[in-house]
N, C-alpha and C positions, 0 to 999 in steps of 0.2 A: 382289555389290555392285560397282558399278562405282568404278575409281580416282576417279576426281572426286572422289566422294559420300564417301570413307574419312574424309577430313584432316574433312569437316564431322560427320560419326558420332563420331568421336574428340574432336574436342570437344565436342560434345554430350554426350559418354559424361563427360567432363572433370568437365562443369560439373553434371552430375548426383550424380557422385562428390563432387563439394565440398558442396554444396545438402544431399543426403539421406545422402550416406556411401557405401559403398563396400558392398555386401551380402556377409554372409558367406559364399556360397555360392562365389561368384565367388574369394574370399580363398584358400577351401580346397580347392578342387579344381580343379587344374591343367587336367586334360583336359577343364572346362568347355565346353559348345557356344560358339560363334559368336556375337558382341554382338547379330546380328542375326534372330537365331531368338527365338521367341515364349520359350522355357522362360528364355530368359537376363534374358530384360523383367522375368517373374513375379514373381522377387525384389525388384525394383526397387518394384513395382506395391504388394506385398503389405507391402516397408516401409514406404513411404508409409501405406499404413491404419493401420499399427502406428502409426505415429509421429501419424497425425492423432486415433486412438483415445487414444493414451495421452497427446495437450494436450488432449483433450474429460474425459478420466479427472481429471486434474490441476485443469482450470476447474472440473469440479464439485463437487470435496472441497476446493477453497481456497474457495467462498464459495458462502455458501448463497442466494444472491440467483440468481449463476450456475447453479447447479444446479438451482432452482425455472425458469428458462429456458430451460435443454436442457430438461430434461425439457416443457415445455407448447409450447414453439415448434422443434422436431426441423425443421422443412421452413426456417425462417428462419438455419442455419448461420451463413451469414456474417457474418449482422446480429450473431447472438450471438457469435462471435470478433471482431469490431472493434471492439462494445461490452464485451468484458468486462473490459480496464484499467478502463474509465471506471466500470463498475458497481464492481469493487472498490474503487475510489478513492470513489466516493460511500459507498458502506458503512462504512469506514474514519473517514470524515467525520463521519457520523451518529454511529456508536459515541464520536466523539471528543467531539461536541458532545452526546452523553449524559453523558460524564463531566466535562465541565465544569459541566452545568446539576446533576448531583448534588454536583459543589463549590459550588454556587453562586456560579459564578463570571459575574457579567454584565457587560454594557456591554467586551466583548473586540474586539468590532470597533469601538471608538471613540478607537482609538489617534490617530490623526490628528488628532481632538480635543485630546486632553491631552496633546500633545506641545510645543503652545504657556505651555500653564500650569505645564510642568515649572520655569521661573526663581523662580515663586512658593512651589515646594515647601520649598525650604531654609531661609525664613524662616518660613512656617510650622511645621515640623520644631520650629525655637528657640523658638520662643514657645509650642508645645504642652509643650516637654519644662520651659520657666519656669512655665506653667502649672500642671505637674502635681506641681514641687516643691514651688508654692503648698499645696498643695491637700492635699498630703501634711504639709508644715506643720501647717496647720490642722488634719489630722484630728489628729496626736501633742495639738495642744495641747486640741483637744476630749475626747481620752480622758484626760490628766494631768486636767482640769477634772471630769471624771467620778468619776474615781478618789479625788479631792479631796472630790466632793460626797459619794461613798458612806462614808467616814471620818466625815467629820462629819455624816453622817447616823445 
């Protein structure tokens, strides 16, 4: 290799080392070859697989949406790595807005709506809870009335 080309290999070799790491081959044996012979690339080459096999492993045991898509579209890679935040985040959404519709919880997007009528809630609140002293009133004195009628029955 000629001097020129050294300082641009060295950082290249730099920024590879930062990126994919440092291979342990290179770590441990000093009298390694030459950055510039094919056996010293190998490593390099053969992490990379590792390392693209083992976020292919991980996409498809975190979600099974993901994994139903490796597995049937294997030639579409990319498509399925740039989509799969977004599939898991749709999944996620689903499952959540499963468990809302099993609380029956409805009308959740309609915040914006009744964020105007929240002034009226407070007096409503007061008048439900005079209400429902009323009411409780009346039942005590409809049961003393009862209790009354069964005596003199």
């Amino acid at each position: 290799m000629t001097s020129s080309l050294l300082p641009l290999e060295l950082r290249i070799r730099i920024l590879e080392s930062q990126l994919f790491g440092v291979p342990s081959s290179v770590l441990s044996d000093p009298n390694s070859p030459s950055p510039t012979s094919t056996s010293a690339r190998t490593p390099a080459i053969t992490h990379r697989i590792r390392n693209v096999k083992q976020c292919l492993d991980q996409l498809g045991e975190s979600s099974d949406g993901v994994k139903r898509l490796l597995e049937g579209y294997s030639v579409k890679l990319a498509m399925v790595l740039e989509a799969a935040s977004d599939i898991r985040g749709a999944e996620r959404d689903l499952r959540e807005i499963e468990v809302l519709k099993s609380r029956q919880v409805e009308g959740s997007g309609e915040l914006e709506q009744l964020l105007p009528l929240r002034p009226n809630l407070k007096p409503a609140m007061k008048e439900i809870s005079q209400e429902s002293r009323k009411v409780e009133h009346a039942r005590k004195n409809v049961g003393q009335l009862l209790l009354r009628y069964n005596d003199f029955v």
